[in-house]
C-alpha positions as a Python dict, from the first residue, in 0.01 Angstrom:
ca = {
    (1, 'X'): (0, 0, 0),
    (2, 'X'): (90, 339, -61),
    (3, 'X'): (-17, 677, 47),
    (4, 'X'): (140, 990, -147),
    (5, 'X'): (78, 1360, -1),
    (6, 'X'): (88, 1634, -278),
    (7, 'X'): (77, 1978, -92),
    (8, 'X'): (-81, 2226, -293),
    (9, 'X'): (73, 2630, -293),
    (10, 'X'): (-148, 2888, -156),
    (11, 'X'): (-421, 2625, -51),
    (12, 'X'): (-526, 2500, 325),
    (13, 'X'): (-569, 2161, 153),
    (14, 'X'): (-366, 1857, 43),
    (15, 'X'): (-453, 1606, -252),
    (16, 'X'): (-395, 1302, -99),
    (17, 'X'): (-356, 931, -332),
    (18, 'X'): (-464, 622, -158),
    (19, 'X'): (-299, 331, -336),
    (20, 'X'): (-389, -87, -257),
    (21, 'X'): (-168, -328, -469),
    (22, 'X'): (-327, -652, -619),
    (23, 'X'): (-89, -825, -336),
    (24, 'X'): (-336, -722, -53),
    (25, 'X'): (-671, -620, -250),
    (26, 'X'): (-684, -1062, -244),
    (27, 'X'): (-886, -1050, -541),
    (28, 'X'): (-1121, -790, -444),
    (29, 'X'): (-1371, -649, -690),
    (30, 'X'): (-1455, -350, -504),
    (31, 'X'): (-1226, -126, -239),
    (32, 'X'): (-1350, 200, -61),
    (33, 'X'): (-1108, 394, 197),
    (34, 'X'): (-1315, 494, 462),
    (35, 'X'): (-1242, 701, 785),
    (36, 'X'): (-1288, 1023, 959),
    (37, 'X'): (-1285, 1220, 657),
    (38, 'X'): (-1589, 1091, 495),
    (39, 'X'): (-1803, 1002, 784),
    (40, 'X'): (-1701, 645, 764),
    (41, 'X'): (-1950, 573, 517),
    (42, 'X'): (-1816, 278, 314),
    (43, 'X'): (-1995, 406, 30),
    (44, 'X'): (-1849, 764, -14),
    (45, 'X'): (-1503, 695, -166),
    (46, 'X'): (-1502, 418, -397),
    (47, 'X'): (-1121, 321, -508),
    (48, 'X'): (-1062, 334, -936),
    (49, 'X'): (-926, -36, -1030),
    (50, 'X'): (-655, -75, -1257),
    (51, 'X'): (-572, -338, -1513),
    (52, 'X'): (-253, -453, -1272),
    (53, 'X'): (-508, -573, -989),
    (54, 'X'): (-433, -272, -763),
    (55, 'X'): (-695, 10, -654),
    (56, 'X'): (-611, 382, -608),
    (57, 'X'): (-802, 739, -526),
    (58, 'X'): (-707, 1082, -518),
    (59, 'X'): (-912, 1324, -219),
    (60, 'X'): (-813, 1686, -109),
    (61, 'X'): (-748, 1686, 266),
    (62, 'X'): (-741, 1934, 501),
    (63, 'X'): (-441, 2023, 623),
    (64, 'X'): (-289, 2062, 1010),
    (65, 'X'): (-499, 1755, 1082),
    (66, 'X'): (-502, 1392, 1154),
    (67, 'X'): (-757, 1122, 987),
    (68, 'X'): (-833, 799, 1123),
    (69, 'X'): (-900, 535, 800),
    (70, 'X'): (-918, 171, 667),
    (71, 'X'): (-969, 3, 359),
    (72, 'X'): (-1276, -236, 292),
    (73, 'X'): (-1244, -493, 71),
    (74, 'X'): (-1593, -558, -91),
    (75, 'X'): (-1756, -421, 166),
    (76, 'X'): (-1688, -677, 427),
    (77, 'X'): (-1327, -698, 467),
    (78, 'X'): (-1129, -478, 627),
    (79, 'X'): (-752, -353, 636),
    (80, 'X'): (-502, -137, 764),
    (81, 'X'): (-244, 53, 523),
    (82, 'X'): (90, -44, 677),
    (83, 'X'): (261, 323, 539),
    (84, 'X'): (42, 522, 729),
    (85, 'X'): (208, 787, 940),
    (86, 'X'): (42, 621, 1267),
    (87, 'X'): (-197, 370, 1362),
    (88, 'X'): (-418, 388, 1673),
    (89, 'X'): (-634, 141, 1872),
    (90, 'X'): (-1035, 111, 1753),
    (91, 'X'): (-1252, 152, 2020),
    (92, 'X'): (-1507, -33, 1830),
    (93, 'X'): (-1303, -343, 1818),
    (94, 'X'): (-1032, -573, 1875),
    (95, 'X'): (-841, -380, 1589),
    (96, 'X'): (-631, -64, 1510),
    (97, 'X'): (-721, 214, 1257),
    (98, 'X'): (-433, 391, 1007),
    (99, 'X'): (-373, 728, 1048),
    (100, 'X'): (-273, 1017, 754),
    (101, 'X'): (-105, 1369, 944),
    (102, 'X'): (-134, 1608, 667),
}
C-alpha cells in the first residue's frame, strides 16, 4: 500500500492518493477507503481499479490535521495501510485504525 501527499501552494488543503496493490486487495472487486474524513460511510469513496489488480483514489485533505481510515475490501473486509504515518487502537473493536497527518 501506498499513500502519497501532494501539498498544494497557496491552498489550506492537500490532494492526498490512496494506493492498494493486487498483493493485498486478495482479489477484491470493489475497495473503498473509509475514515474520519468521509463520515465512515463505506460508500463515499469508492477506489478506481486498474488493469494490474491494484486500486487507487485521489481526495483533497485538510491540512494541520489527523484522519483515522481503513480500507474495505468488498464491503466486508477490512484492512489497515501499513505506510500510514500512525496507527491507533479502535474503540469499536479488537483492531487498530491507520492514520494520515497532513
Amino acid at each position: 500500500m501506498s499513500i502519497k501527499k501532494q501539498f498544494i501552494k497557496n491552498k489550506s488543503v492537500c490532494k492526498v492518493t490512496f494506493r492498494v496493490p493486487k498483493e493485498v486487495s486478495s482479489g477484491a472487486k470493489a475497495v473503498n477507503v473509509v475514515g474520519e474524513f468521509n463520515g465512515w460511510d463505506m460508500n463515499a469513496t469508492p477506489m478506481k481499479p486498474h488493469k494490474n489488480g491494484s486500486f487507487s483514489t485521489t481526495i483533497n485533505l485538510d491540512v494541520n490535521k489527523k484522519y483515522q481510515f481503513r480500507y474495505v475490501m468488498d464491503g466486508v473486509g477490512w484492512k489497515n495501510d501499513l505506510e500510514a504515518d500512525n496507527h491507533i487502537h479502535c474503540p469499536y473493536g479488537n483492531c487498530e485504525n491507520s492514520v494520515i497527518i497532513i
